[in-house]
N, C-alpha and C positions, 0 to 999 in steps of 0.2 A: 504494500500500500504506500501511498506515495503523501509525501507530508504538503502543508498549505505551502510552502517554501518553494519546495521542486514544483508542483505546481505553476504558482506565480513565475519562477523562473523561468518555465517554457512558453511562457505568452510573447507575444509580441513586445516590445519596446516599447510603442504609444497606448498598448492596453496596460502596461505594468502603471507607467505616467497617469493614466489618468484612473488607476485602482491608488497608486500613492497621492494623488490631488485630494480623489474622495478618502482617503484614509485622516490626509490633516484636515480635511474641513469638518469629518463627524469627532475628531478629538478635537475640533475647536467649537463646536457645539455646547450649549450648557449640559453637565453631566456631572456625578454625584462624585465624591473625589476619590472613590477607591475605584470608581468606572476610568477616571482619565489618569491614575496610575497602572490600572493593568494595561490601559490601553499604551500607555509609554515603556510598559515590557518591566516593572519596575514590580518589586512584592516589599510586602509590609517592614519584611527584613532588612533590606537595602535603603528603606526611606528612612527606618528608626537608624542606623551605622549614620546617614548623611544628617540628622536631625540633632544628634545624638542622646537620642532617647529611646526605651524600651519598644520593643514592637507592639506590647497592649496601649502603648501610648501613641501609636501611630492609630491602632484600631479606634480608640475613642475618638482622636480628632475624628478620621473621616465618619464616624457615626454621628457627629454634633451637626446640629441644626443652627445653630449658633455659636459662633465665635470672634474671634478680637481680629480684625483685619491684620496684625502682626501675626498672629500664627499662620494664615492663609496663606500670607506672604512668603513667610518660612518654608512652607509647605512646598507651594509651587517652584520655590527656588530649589529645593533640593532636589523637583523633579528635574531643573534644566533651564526653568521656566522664570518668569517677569509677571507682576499681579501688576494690572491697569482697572480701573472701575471708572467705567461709559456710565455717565450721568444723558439720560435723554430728555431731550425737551419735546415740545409738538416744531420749536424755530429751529431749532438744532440739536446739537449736542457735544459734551465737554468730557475730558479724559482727567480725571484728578490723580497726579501726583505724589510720589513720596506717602502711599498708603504703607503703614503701618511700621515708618520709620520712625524712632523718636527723635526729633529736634533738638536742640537747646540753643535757644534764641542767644545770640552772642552775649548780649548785656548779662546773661546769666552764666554765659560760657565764664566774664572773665572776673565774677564773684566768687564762681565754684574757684577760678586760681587761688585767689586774694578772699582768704575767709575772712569773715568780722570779728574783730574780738567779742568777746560775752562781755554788754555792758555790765560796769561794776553797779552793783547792792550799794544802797543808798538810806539807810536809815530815816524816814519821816519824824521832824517833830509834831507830836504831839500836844 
């Protein structure tokens, strides 16, 4: 019996092109997140090693419904991948940035250098 592989391999040139067109465009479909890690050939094992965390800990993410746009992010990076979030309008629509990086606005960058001292204790009269 002959595997999906050897198969695929005996096609034509322009039918393998356009079986790998439709291959990225249903992995770039919305899809459940342990649907577009099989589909990138990747198992639970190999996302916890890149993640570095437990493989039950890879299970929960993709079973949550809910999560922090910094783990999503994480997630998709370890598969390969860049998180973008398409905000749409009915006039258009806008790609937001720097999802689930933390910042620190410079003016706090250069407090965290230069800590404050602890104002001194001051006895009130009474």
């Amino acid at each position: 019996m002959k595997t999906l592989d050897q198969i695929i391999a005996a096609l034509p040139a322009d039918r393998r092109a356009k079986i790998d067109a439709r291959t990225r465009e249903l992995i770039g479909e919305e899809m459940a997140l342990a649907h577009l890690r099989q589909a990138r050939r990747l198992t639970q094992k190999s996302m916890a090693e890149s993640l570095n965390i437990g493989q039950d800990g890879v299970s929960r993410i993709e079973a949550r419904s809910d999560m922090l746009l910094s783990t999503l992010r994480g997630y998709v990076e370890a598969m390969g991948g860049s998180l973008k979030l398409i905000v749409e309008f009915k006039d258009g629509t806008a790609v937001l940035s720097s999802l689930g990086e933390v910042t620190v606005p410079p003016k706090a960058r250069k407090q965290a250098a230069h800590p404050r001292r602890p104002l001194a204790r001051t006895r009130s009269k009474d």
